[in-house]
N, C-alpha and C positions, 0 to 999 in steps of 0.2 A: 355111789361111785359112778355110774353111768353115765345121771345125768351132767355131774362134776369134770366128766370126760376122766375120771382117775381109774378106769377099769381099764386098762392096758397104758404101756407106759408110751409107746407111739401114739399120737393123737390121733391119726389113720388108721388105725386099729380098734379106734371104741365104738361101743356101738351106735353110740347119737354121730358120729362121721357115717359111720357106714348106714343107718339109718336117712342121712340127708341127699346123699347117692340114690336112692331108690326113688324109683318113677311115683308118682301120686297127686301132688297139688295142682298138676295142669287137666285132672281130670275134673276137680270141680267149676262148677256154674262159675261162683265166687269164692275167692279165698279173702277173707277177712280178718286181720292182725289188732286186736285192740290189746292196748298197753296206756300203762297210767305211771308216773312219777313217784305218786304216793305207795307202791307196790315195791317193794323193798325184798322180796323172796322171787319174783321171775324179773330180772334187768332189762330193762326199758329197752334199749337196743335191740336185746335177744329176742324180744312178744312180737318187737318188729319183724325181727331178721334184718336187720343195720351191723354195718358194721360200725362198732364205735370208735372214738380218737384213742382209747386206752389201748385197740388192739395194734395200732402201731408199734407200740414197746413192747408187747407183747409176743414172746419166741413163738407162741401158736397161731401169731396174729394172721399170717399168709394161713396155716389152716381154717381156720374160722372165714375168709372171704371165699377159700374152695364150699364152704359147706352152704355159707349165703348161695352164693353162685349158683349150685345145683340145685337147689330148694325154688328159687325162684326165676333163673332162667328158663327154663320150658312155661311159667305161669305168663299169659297175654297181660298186656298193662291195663287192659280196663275193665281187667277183670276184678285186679287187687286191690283191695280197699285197708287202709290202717286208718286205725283210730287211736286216736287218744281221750283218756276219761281222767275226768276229777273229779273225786266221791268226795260228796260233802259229811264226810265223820265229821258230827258236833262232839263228841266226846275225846277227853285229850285221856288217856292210859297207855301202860307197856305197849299193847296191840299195834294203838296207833305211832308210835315209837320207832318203834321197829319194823314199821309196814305190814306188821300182819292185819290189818283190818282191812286196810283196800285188797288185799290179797282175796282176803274171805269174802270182799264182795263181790267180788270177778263171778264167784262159784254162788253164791244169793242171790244177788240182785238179778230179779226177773226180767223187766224188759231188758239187761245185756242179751 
C-alpha cells in the first residue's frame, strides 16, 4: 500500500509524500537514477523522478510534481546523473513478459 501511495486516502498523507519532503539527496557526492524501458515493476518515469504525460490526467497529477520537486530541488545539476539501460535478455518467457527479468537484473547485474 505505501509504495502504491493507497496507505492513507489524502495523497499528502502517505508516507512515500511525506518521505519526499524530507531533506537527504542534496547530501550526496552524486545522486544517480538509472531506469530501463524493459523494467515493467519500477515505471520509467518514477526511477527517474519525471514527471510523466499521464500525470496530467491524473487527479494526483499536481501531487506527484510537489514530490518531484522536493526530492530534487535542493540536488545541484551536476551533480545528477540518470541513466537509461537496455538489458540484452536473449530469453523470451513470462519474466521477460511482464518485465520481471530487467527488474531482477537491476538487483544482479554487477557492474550496475
Amino acid at each position: 500500500q505505501q509504495l502504491t501511495m493507497a496507505d492513507a486516502k489524502d495523497p499528502r498523507e502517505t508516507l512515500m509524500y511525506k518521505m519526499s519532503q524530507t531533506k537527504g539527496l542534496e547530501f550526496f557526492k552524486a545522486v544517480v537514477l538509472v531506469s530501463s524501458y524493459q523494467d515493467q515493476y519500477a515505471p520509467f518515469d518514477s526511477a527517474r523522478i519525471e514527471i510523466s504525460s499521464r500525470a496530467e490526467g491524473d487527479p494526483s497529477g499536481e501531487v506527484y510534481r510537489e514530490m518531484a520537486q522536493a526530492l530534487l530541488q535542493p540536488v545541484e545539476h551536476d551533480k545528477l546523473f540518470r541513466f537509461d539501460v537496455n538489458f540484452k535478455i536473449p530469453e523470451k518467457n513470462l519474466d521477460t513478459f511482464i518485465g520481471r527479468a530487467a527488474h531482477i537484473q537491476f538487483l544482479e547485474c554487477q557492474p550496475l
